[in-house]
C-alpha positions in Angstrom: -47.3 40.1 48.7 -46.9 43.6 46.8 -45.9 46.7 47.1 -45.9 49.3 44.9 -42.6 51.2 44.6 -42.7 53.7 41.9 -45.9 55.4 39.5 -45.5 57.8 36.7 -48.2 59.6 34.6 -48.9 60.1 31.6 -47.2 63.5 30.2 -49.6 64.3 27.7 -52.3 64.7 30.0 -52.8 67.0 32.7 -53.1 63.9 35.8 -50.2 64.2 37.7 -48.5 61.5 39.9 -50.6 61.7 42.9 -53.7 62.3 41.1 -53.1 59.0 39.3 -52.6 57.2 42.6 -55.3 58.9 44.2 -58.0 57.8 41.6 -56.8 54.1 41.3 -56.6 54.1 45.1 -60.5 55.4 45.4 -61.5 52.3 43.5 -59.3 49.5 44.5 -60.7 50.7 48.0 -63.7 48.8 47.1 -61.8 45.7 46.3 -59.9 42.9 48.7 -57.3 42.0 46.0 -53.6 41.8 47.4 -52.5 44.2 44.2 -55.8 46.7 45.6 -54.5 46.6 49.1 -51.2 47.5 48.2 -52.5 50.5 45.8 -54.2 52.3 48.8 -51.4 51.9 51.2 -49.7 53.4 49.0 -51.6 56.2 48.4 -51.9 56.5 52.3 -48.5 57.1 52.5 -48.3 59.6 50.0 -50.9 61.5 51.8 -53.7 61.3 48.8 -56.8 62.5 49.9 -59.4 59.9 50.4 -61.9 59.9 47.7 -65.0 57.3 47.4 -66.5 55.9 43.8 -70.4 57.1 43.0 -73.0 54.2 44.1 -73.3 51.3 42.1 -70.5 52.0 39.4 -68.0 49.9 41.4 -67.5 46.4 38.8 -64.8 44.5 39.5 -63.6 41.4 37.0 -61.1 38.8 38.7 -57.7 38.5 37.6 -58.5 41.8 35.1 -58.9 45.2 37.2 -61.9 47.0 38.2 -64.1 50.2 36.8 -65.5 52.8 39.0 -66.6 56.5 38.8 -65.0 59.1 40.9 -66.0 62.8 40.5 -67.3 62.2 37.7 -64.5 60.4 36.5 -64.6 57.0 34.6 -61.3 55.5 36.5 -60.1 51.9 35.0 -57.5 50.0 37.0 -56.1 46.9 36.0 -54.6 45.1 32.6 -53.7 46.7 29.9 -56.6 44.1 27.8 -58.8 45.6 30.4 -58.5 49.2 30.6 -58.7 49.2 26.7 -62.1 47.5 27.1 -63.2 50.2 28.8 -62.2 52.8 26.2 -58.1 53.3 26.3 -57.3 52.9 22.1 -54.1 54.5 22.9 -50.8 53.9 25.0 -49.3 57.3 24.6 -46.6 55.9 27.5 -43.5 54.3 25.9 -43.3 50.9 27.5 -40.0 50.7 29.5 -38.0 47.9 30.2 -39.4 45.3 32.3 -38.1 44.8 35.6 -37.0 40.6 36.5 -39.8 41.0 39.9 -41.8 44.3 38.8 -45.5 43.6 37.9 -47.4 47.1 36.0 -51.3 47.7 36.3 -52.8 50.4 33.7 -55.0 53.3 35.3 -57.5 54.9 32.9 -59.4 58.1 33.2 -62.0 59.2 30.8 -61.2 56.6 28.3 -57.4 58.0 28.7 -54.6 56.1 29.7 -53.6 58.1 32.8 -50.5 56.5 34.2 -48.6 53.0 35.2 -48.8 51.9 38.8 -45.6 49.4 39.2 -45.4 46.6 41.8 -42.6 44.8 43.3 -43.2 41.0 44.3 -42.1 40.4 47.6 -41.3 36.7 48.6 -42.2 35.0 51.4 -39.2 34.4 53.3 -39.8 30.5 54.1 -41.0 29.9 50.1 -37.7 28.7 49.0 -37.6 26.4 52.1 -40.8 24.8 51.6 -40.3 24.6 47.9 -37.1 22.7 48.4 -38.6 20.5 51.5 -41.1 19.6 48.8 -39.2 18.7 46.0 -37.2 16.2 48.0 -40.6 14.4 49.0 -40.9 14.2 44.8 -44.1 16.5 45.2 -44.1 18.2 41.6 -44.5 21.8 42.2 -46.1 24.1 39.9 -46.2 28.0 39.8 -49.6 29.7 38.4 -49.5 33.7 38.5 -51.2 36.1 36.8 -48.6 38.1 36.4 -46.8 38.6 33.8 -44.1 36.1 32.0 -40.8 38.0 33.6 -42.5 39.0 37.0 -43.4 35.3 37.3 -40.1 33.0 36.5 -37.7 35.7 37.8 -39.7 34.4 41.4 -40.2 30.8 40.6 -36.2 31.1 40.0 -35.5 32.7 43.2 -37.8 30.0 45.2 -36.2 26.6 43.2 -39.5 26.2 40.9 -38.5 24.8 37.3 -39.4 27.3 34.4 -41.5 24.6 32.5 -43.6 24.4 35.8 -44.4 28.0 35.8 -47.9 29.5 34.1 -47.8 32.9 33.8 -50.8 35.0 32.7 -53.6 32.7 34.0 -56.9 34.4 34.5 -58.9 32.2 37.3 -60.5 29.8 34.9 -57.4 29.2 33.4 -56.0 28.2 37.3 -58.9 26.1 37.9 -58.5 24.6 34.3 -55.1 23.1 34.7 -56.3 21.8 38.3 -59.0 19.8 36.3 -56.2 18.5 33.6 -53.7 17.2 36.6 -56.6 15.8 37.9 -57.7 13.7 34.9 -54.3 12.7 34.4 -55.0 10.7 38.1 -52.9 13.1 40.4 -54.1 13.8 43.4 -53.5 18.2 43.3 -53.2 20.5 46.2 -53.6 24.2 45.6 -52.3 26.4 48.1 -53.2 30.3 47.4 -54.7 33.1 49.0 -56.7 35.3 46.9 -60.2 35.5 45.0 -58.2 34.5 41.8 -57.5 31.8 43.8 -60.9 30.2 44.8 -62.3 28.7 41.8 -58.7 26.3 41.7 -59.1 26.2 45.3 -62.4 24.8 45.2 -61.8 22.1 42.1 -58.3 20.8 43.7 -58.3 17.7 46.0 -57.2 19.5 49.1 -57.5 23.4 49.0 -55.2 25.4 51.4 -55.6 28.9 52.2 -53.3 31.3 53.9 -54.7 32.8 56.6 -53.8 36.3 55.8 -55.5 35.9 52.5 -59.0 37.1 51.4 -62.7 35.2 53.0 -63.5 33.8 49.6 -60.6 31.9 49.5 -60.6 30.3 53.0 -64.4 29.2 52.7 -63.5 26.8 49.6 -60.5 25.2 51.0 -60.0 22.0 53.2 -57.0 23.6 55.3 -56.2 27.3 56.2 -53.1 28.3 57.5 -53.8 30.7 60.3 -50.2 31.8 61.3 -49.8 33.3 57.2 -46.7 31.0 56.6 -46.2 29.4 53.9 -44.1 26.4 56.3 -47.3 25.7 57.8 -47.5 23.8 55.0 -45.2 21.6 55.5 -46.5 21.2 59.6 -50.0 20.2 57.8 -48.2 17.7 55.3 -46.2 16.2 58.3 -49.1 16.4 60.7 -51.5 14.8 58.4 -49.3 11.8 57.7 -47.9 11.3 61.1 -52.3 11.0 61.7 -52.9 8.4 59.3 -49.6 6.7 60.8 -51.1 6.9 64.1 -54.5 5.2 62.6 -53.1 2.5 60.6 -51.1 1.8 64.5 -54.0 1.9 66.0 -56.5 -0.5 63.6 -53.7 -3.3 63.7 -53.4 -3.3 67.3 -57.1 -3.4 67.9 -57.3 -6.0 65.4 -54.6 -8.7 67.1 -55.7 -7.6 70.2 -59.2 -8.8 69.1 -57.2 -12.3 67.6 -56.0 -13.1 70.5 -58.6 -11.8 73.4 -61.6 -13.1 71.6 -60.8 -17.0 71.3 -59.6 -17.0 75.4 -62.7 -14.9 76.3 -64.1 -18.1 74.6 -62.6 -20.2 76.8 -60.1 -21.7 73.7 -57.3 -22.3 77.2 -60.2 -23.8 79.0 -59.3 -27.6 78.2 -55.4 -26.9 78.1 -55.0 -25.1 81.9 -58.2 -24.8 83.4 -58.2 -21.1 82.8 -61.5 -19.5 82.4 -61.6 -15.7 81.7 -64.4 -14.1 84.0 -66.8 -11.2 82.8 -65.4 -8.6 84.6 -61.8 -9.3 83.6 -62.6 -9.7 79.9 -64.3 -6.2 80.7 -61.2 -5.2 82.3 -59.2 -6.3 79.1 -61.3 -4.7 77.0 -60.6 -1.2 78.5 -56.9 -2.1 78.4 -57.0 -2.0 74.6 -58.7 1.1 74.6 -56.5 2.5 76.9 -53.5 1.6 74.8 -54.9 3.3 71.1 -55.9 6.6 73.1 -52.7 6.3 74.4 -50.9 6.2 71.1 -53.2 8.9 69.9 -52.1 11.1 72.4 -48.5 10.4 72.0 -48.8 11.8 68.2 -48.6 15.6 69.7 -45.3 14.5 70.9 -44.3 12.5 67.8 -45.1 15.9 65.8 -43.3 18.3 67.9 -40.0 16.2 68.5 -40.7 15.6 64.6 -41.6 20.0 63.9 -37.9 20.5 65.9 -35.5 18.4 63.7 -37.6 20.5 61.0 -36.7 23.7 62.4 -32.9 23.2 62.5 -32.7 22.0 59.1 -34.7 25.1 57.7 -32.3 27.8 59.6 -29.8 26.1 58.1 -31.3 26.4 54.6 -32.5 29.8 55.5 -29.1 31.0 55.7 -28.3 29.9 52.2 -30.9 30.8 50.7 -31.3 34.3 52.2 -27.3 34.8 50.9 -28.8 33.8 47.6 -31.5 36.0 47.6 -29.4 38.9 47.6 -27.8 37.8 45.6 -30.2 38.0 43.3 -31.5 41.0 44.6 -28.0 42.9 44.2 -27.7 41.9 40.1 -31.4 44.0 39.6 -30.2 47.7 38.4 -33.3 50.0 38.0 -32.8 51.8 34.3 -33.9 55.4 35.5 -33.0 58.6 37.0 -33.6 59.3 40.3 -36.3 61.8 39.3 -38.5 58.7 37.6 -39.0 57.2 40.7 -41.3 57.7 43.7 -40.7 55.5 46.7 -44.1 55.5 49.1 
């Protein structure tokens, strides 16, 4: 998730603040990314007037930014690599010190660098739960982000990720790229992500989960989506899904000595020992029996999974506790290097 939580122009120029959000809010209107989304809520609560790009000027490139015109405008909104491809030579901005969590997208107006838009990760509060649940299964867990080097392991350190597991900078072919190389080197890879960057490593991984709160491009390519939006649900489908093949493997070796032993009396194999002589309607009757038994061992896995989701729950408020206390932590050691006057909360 982001949210933006300061933006400051560029003071050669005559843009001010809210004309800076206002433009990059008009195009990233036009766009579902998570970074987009949280531009124009900003921008709503800033009161910016609503403003809508010209017909067919809207291009958007994934894990770059997007171009539009606006009244005339030529408005750029993304990278820094991308907003000078569409004419920025200059970065008349002195670059300030990057924040451990703060991500930075470049607006440009007219070939002009305009102003910096700065975003502040926020973590899920169940990622360094899961993260930790999944390490202890020895699941190797790797972080690729598009954001920037800092942005990227100051959050793979909050959530227990390993900062030689962590990718930073990855454009979407680069995601889906390193899903192919696990994959050659015979892993079998789950991608979990919830955005357009994501689709294309969605789409190449062995099982592909989406979160349900993420965008539609990403929850057609995937084999699961998460519909409650928590990242825990993973672990439900990771428990759920084994608990299943459990349940099958029960199942297939009951039917088969079932089938052992029934087949040879239907037979009449006790015929010559006791006189016994299995009739047609009780062999049919035996026959339901064992039918009777693996739907009833099927049916038995809901309460196998919720007696198992339970002792699951307890152990993560536990570890919630913790790591919420660490979190803060965290949180409490990040000292923002400006004056009050720099910053604009929306």
């Amino acid at each position: 998730m982001n949210h933006v939580f300061w933006y400051r122009q560029n003071p050669i120029h005559i843009w001010s603040e809210i004309e800076v959000l206002r433009l990059a809010a008009g195009v990233e209107s036009n766009t579902i990314h998570p970074v987009g989304k949280a531009i124009v809520e900003a921008a709503r609560g800033a009161d910016c007037e609503n403003v809508e790009v010209t017909d067919g000027t809207f291009r958007e490139e994934p894990g770059s930014g997007a171009v539009a015109t606006i009244e005339q405008k030529r408005v750029t909104v993304g990278t820094l690599d991308w907003v000078r491809r569409h004419g920025v030579d200059e970065n008349p901005i002195q670059e300030v010190e990057e924040l451990k969590n703060q991500s930075v997208v470049y607006v440009g107006v007219d070939g002009v660098l305009a102003g910096l838009i700065y975003f502040e990760d926020k973590i899920r509060e169940d990622a360094g739960h899961v993260i930790e649940a999944l390490l202890k299964q020895d699941i190797s867990v790797y972080m690729l982000s598009g954001d920037k080097k800092h942005a990227a392991e100051y959050v793979a350190s909050v959530v227990g990720i390993p900062k030689e597991k962590v990718l930073s900078g990855v454009k979407p072919d680069e995601k889906k790229k390193f899903i192919s190389q696990l994959k050659k080197d015979h892993n079998i890879v789950a991608m979990v992500g919830d955005g357009i960057n994501d689709a294309a490593a969605l789409a190449s991984s062995d099982i592909g989960v989406a979160m349900g709160g993420g965008v539609g491009a990403a929850s057609e390519v995937s084999s699961i989506v998460l519909m409650g939006d928590r990242l825990s649900q993973l672990l439900d489908a990771l428990e759920l899904s084994r608990q299943t093949m459990k349940t099958v493997k029960q199942n297939l070796w009951w039917a088969f000595a079932y089938n052992i032993v029934g087949i040879p009396i239907a037979a009449g194999l006790l015929l010559p020992v006791t006189g016994t002589m299995l009739t047609p309607s009780i062999a049919g009757a035996l026959m339901g029996l064992s039918s009777i038994g693996v739907m009833t061992n099927s049916l038995l896995l809901r309460l196998k999974f919720a007696s198992k989701q339970q002792h699951t729950y307890k152990d993560s408020l536990k570890t919630k506790t913790n790591s919420d206390s660490d979190l803060m932590d965290r949180k409490g050691k990040l000292k923002h290097p400006y004056t009050a006057a720099e910053w604009r909360n929306t």
